[in-house]
SEKE-383644 format. One record per residue (C-alpha): residue number from 1; z, y, x. Coordinates in Angstrom, 2 decimals, m for minus. Example, Ala and Ser with C-alpha at 12.3 -4.5 7.8 and 13.67 -1.06 7.14 Angstrom:
<rec pos="1" w="7.80" v="m4.50" u="12.30"/>
<rec pos="2" w="7.14" v="m1.06" u="13.67"/>
// end
This chain:
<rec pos="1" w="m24.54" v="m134.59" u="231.22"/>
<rec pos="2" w="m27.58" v="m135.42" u="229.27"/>
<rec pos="3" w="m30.57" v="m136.90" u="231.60"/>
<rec pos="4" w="m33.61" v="m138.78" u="230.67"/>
<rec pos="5" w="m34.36" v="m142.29" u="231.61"/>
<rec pos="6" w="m38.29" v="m143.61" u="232.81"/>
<rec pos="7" w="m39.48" v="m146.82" u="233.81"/>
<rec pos="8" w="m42.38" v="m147.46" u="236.77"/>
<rec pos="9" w="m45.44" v="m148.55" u="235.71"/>
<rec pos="10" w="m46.02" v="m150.01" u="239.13"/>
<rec pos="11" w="m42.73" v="m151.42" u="239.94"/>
<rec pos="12" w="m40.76" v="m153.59" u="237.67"/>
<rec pos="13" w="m37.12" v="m152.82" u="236.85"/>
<rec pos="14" w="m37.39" v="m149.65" u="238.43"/>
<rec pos="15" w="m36.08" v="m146.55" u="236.54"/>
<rec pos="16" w="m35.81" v="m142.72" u="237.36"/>
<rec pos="17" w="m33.26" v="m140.75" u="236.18"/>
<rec pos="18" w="m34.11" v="m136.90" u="235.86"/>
<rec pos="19" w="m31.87" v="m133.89" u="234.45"/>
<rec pos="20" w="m35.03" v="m132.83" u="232.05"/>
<rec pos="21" w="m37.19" v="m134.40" u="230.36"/>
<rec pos="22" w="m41.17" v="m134.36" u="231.83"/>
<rec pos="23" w="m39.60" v="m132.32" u="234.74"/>
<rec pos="24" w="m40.21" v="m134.49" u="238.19"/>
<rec pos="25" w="m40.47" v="m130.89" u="240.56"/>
<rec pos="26" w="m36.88" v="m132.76" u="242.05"/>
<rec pos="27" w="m38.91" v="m135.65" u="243.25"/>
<rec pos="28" w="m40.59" v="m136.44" u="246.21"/>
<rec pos="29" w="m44.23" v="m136.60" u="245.73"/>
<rec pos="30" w="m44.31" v="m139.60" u="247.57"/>
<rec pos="31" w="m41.79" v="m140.88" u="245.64"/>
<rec pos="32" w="m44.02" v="m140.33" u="242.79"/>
<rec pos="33" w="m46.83" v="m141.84" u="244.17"/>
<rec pos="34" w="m44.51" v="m145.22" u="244.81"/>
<rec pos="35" w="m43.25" v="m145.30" u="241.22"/>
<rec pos="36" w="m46.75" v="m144.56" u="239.26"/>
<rec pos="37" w="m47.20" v="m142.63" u="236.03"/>
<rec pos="38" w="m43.27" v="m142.38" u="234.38"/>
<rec pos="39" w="m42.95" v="m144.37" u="231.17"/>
<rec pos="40" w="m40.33" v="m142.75" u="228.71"/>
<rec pos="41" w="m37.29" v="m144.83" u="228.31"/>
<rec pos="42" w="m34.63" v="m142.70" u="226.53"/>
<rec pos="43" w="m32.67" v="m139.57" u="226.86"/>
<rec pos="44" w="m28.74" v="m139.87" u="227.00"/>
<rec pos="45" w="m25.56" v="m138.62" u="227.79"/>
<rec pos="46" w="m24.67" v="m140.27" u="230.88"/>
<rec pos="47" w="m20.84" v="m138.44" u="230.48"/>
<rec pos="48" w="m19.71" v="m140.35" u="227.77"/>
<rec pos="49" w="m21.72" v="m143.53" u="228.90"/>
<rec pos="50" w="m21.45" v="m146.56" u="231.25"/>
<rec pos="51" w="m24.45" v="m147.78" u="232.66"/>
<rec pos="52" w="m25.55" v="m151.88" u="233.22"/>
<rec pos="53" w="m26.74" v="m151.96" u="236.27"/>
<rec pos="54" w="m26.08" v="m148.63" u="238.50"/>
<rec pos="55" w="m22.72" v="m146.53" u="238.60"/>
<rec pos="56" w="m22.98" v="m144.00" u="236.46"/>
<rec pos="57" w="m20.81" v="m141.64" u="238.89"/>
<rec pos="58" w="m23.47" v="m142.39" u="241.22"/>
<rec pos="59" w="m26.49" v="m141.07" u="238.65"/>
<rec pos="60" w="m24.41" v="m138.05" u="238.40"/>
<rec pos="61" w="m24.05" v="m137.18" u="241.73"/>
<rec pos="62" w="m27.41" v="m137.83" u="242.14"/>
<rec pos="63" w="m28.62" v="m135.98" u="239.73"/>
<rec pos="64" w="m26.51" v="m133.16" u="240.70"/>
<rec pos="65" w="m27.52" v="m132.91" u="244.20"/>
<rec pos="66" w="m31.07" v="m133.99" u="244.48"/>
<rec pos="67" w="m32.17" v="m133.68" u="240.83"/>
<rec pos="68" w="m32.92" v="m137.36" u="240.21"/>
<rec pos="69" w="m31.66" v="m140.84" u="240.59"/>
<rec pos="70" w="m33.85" v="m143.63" u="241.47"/>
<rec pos="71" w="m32.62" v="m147.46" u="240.08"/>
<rec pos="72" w="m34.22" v="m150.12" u="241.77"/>
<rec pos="73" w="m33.83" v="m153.62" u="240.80"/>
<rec pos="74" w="m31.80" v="m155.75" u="242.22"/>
<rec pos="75" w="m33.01" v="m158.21" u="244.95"/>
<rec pos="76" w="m34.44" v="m161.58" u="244.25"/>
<rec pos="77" w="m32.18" v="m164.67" u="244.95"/>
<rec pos="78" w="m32.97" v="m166.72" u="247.80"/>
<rec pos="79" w="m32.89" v="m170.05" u="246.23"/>
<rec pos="80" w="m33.25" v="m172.24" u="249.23"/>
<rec pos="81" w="m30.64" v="m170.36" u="250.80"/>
<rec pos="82" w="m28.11" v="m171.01" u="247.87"/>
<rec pos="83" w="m29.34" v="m175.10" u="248.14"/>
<rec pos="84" w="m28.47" v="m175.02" u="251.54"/>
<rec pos="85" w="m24.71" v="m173.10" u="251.16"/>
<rec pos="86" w="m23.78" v="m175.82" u="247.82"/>
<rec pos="87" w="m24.98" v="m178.81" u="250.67"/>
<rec pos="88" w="m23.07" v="m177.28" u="253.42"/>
<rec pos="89" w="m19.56" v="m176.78" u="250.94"/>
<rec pos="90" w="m20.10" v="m180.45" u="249.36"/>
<rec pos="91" w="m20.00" v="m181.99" u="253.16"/>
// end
C-alpha cells in the first residue's frame, strides 16, 4: 500500500498520512485547519515497511477506513515528576 507522508507546518512532529498524493478530500477540514499548509515528506510503501514511531497496521487501517492517518508526537516528559518517582524508589 503506497501512501504519502506530510509534515505540519504548525505543529511539530506531526505527520499525515494520505492514500494519494496532494489528495486531503479524506480529511476533516478542521483537521486541516489544525495541521496548516502540508509539507511533503515522502511517498512509500507502507506494506513492505515498518514505521518508527506509529504501527504501521494502524496507518493501514487508517488509511483504509477514513482515508488518512494522523501521527502526533509523542507527549513531553514530565521531568519533575520523574525527580520525584527516582526520590521516592531511593528512600
Amino acid at each position: 500500500m503506497l501512501c504519502t507522508i506530510y509534515k505540519s507546518a504548525k505543529k511539530e512532529g506531526a505527520y499525515l498520512y494520505v492514500a494519494k498524493r496532494e489528495d486531503f478530500s479524506a480529511v476533516p477540514d478542521e483537521l486541516m485547519r489544525m495541521f496548516g499548509k502540508p509539507v511533503l515528506v515522502m511517498t512509500l510503501n507502507v506494506a513492505t515497511r515498518e514505521l518508527a514511531l506509529v504501527d504501521v497496521d494502524k496507518v493501514k487501517e487508517s488509511i483504509t477506513e477514513k482515508g488518512f492517518f494522523l501521527q502526533l508526537p509523542p507527549p513531553p516528559k514530565n521531568l519533575l515528576d520523574e525527580y520525584k518517582a527516582r526520590k521516592q524508589q531511593q528512600q
